[in-house]
Chimera marker file (.cmm) of the C-alpha trace (Angstrom):
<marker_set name="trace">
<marker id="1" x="0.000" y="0.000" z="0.000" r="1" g="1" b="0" radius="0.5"/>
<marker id="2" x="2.948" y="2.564" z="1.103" r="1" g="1" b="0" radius="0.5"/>
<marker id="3" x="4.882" y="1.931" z="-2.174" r="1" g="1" b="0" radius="0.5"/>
<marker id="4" x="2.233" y="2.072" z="-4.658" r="1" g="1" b="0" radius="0.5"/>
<marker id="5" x="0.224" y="5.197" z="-2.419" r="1" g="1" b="0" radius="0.5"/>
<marker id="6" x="4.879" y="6.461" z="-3.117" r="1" g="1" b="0" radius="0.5"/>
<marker id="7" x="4.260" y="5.947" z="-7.063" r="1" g="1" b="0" radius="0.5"/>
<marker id="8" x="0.551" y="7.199" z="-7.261" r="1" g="1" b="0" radius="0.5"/>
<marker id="9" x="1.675" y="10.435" z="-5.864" r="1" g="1" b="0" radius="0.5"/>
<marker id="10" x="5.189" y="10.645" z="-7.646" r="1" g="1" b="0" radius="0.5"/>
<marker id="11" x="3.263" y="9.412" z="-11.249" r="1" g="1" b="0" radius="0.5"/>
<marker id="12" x="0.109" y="12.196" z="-10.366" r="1" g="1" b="0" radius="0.5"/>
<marker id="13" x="2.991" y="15.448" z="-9.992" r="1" g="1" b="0" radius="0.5"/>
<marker id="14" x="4.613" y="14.427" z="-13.031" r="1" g="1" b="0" radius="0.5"/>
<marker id="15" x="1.869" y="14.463" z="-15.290" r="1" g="1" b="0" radius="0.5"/>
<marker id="16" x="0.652" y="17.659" z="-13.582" r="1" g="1" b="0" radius="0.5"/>
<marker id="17" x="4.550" y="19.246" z="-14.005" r="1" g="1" b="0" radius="0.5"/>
<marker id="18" x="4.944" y="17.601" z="-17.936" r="1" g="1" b="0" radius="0.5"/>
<marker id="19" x="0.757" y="19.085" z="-19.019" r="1" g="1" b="0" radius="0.5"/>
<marker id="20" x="1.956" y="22.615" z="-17.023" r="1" g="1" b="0" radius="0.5"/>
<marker id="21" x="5.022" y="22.834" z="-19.949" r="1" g="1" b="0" radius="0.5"/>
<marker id="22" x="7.780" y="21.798" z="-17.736" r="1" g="1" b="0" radius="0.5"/>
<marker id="23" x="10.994" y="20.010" z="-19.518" r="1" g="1" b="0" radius="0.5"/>
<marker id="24" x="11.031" y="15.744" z="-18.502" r="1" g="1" b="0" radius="0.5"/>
<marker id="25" x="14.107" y="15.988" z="-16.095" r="1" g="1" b="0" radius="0.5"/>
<marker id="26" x="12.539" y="19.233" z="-14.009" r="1" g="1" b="0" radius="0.5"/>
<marker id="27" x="9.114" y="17.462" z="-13.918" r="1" g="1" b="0" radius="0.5"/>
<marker id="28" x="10.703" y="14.024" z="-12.385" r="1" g="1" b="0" radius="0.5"/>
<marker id="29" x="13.069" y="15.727" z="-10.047" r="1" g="1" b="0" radius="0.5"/>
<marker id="30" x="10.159" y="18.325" z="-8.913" r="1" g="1" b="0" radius="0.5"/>
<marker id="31" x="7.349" y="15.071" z="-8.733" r="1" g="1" b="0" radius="0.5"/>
<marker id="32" x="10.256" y="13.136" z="-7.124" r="1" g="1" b="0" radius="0.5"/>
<marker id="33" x="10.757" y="15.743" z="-4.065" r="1" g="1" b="0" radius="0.5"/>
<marker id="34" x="7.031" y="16.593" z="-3.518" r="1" g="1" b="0" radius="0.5"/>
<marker id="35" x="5.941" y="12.656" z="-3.438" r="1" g="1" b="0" radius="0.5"/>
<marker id="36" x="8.609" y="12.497" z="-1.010" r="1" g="1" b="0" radius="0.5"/>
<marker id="37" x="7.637" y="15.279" z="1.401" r="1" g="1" b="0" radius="0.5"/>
<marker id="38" x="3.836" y="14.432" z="0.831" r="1" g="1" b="0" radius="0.5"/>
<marker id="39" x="4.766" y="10.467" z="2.014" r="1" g="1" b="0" radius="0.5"/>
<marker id="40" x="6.673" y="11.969" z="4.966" r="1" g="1" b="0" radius="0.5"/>
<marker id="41" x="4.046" y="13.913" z="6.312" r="1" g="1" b="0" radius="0.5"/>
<marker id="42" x="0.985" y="12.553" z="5.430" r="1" g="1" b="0" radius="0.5"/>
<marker id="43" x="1.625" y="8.318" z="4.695" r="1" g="1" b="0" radius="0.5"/>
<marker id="44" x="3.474" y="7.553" z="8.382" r="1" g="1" b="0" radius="0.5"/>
<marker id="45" x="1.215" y="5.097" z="10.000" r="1" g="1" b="0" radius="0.5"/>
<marker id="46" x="0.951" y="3.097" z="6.246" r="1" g="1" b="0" radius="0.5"/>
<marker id="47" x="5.282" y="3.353" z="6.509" r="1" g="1" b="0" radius="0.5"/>
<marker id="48" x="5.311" y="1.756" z="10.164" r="1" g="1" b="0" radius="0.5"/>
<marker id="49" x="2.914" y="-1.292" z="9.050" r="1" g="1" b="0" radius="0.5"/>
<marker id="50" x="5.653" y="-1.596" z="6.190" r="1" g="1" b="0" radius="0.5"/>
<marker id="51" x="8.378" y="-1.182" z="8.379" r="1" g="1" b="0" radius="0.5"/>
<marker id="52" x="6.958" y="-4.229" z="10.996" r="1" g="1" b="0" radius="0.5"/>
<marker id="53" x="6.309" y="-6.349" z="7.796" r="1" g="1" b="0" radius="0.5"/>
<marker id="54" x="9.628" y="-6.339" z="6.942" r="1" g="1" b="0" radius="0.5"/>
<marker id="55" x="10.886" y="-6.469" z="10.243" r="1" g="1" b="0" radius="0.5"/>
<marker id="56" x="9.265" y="-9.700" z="10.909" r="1" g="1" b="0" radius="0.5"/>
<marker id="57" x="10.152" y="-11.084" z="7.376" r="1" g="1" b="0" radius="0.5"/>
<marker id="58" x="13.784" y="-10.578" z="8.266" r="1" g="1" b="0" radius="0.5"/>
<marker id="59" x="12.912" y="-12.048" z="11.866" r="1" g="1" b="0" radius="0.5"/>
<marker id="60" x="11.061" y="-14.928" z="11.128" r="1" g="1" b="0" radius="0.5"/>
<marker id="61" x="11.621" y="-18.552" z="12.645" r="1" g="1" b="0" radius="0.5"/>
<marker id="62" x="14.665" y="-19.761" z="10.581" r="1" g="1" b="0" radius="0.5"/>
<marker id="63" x="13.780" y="-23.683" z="11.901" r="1" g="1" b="0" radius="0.5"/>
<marker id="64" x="10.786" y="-24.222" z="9.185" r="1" g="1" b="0" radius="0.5"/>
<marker id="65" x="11.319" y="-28.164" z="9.467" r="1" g="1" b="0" radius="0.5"/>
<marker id="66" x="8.578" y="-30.123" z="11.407" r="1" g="1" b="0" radius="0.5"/>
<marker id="67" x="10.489" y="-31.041" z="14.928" r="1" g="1" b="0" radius="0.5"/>
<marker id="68" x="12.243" y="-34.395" z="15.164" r="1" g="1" b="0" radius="0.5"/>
<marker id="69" x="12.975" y="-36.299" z="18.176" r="1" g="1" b="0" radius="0.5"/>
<marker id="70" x="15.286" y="-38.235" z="16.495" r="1" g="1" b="0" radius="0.5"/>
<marker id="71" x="17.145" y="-35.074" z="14.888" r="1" g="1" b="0" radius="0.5"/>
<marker id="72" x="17.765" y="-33.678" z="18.702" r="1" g="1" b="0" radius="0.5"/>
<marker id="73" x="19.321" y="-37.372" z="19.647" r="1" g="1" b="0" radius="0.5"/>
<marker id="74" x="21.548" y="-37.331" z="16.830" r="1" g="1" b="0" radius="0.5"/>
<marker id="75" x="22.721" y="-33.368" z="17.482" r="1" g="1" b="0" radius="0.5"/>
<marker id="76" x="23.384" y="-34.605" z="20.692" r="1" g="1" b="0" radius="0.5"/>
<marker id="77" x="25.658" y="-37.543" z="20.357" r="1" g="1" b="0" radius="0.5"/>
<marker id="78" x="27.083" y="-35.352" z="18.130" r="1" g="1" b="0" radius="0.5"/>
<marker id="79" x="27.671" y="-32.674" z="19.867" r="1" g="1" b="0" radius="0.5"/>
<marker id="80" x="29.003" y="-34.888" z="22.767" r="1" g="1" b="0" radius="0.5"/>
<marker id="81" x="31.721" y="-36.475" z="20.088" r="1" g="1" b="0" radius="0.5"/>
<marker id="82" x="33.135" y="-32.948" z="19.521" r="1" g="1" b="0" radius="0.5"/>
<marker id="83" x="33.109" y="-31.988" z="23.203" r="1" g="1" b="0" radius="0.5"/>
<marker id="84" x="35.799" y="-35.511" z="23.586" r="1" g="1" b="0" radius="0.5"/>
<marker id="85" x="37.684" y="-34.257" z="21.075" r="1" g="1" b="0" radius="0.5"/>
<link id1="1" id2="2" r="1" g="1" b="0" radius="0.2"/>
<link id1="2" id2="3" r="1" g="1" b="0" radius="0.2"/>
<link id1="3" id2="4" r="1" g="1" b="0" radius="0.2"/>
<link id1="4" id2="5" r="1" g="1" b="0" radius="0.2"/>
<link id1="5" id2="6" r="1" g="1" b="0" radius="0.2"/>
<link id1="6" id2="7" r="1" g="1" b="0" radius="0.2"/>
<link id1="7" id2="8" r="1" g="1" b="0" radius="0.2"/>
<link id1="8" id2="9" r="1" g="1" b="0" radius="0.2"/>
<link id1="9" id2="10" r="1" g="1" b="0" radius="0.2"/>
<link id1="10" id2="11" r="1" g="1" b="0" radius="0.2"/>
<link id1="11" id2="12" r="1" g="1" b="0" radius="0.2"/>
<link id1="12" id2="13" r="1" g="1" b="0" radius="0.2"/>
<link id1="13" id2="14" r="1" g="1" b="0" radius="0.2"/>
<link id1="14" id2="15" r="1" g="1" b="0" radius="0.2"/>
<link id1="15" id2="16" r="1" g="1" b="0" radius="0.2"/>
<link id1="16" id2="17" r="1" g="1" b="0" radius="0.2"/>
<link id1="17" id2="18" r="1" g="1" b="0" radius="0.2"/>
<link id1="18" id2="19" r="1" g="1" b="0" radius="0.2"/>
<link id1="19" id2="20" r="1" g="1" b="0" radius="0.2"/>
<link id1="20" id2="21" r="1" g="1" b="0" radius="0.2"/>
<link id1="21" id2="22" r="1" g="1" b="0" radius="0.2"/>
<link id1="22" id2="23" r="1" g="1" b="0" radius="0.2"/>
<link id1="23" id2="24" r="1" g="1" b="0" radius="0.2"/>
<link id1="24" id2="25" r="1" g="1" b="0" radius="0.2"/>
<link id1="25" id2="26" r="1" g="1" b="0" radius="0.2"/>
<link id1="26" id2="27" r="1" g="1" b="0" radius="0.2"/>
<link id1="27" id2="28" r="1" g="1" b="0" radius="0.2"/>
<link id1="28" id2="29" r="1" g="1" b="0" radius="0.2"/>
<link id1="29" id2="30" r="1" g="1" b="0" radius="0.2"/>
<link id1="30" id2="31" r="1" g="1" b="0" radius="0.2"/>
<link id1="31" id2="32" r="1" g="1" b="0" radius="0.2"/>
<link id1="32" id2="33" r="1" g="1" b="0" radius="0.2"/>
<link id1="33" id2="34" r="1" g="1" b="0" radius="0.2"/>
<link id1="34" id2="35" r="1" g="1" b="0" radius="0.2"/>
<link id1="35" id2="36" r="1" g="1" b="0" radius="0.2"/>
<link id1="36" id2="37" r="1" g="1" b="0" radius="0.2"/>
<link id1="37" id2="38" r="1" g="1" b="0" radius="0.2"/>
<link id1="38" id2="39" r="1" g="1" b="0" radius="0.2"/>
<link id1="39" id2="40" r="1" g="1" b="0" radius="0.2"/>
<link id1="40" id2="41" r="1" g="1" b="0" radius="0.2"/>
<link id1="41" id2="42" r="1" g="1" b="0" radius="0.2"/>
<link id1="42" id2="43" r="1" g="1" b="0" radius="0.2"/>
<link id1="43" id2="44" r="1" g="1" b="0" radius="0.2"/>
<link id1="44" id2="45" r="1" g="1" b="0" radius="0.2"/>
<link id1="45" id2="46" r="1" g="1" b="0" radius="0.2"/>
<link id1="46" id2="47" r="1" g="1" b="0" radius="0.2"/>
<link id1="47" id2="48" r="1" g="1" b="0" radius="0.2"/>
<link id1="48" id2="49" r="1" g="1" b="0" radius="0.2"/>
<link id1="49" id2="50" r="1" g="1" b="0" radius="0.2"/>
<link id1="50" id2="51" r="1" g="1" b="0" radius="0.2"/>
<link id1="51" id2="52" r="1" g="1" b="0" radius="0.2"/>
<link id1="52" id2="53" r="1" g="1" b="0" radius="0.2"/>
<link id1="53" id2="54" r="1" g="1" b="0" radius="0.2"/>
<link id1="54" id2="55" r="1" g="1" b="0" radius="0.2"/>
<link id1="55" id2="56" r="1" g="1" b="0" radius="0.2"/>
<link id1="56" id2="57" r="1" g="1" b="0" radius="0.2"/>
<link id1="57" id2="58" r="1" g="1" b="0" radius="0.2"/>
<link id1="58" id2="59" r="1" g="1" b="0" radius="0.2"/>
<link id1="59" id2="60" r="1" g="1" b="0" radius="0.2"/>
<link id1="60" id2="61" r="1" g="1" b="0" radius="0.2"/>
<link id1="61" id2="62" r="1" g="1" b="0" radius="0.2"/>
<link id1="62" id2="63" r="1" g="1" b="0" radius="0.2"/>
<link id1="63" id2="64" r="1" g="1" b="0" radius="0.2"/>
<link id1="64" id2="65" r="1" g="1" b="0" radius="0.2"/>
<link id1="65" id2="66" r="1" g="1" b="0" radius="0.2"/>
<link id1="66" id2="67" r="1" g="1" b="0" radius="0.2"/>
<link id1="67" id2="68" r="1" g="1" b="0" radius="0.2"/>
<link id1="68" id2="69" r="1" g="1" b="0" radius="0.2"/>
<link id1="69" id2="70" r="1" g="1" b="0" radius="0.2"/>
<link id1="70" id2="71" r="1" g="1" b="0" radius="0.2"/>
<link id1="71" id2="72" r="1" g="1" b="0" radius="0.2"/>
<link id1="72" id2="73" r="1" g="1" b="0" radius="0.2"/>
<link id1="73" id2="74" r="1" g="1" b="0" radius="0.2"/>
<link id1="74" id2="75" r="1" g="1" b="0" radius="0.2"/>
<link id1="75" id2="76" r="1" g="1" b="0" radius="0.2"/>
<link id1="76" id2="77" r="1" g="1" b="0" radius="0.2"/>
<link id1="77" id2="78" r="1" g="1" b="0" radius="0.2"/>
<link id1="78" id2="79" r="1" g="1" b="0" radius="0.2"/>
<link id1="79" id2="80" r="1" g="1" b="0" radius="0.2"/>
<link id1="80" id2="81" r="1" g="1" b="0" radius="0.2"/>
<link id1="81" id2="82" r="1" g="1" b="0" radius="0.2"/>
<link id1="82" id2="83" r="1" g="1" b="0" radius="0.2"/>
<link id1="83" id2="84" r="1" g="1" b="0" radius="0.2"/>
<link id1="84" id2="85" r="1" g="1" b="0" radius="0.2"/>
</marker_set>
């Protein structure tokens, strides 16, 4: 929602800039700053929900396997074989 409510506002300023006369490159960089400011100000709370969505994609339970009794025996005997070592 964030990213496309980002491009909505940055495609809306640069047709308005390009049908007011201004040259391509003036129009993007003068879109590009408002949609900025506009998203900074006015699109917070939909950037926090975006922000906690990625944090928990980048946090999320690594161990996706289905939990095996017989995988802990075997890390332990394991385990116990380096600890002789």
């Amino acid at each position: 929602m964030f990213i496309s409510a980002r491009i909505g506002l940055f495609a809306l300023f640069l047709a308005v800039f390009l049908l007011l006369g201004f040259e391509g490159i003036y129009s993007a960089l003068i879109a590009g700053v408002l949609a900025l400011a506009i998203s900074l100000v006015f699109l917070q709370k939909q950037r926090d929900a975006l922000s906690v969505e990625i944090y928990n994609w980048n946090h999320r339970e690594k161990n996706l396997g289905v939990p095996d009794q017989d995988a802990d025996i075997e890390n332990a005997i394991l385990d116990s074989k380096e600890d002789n070592k």
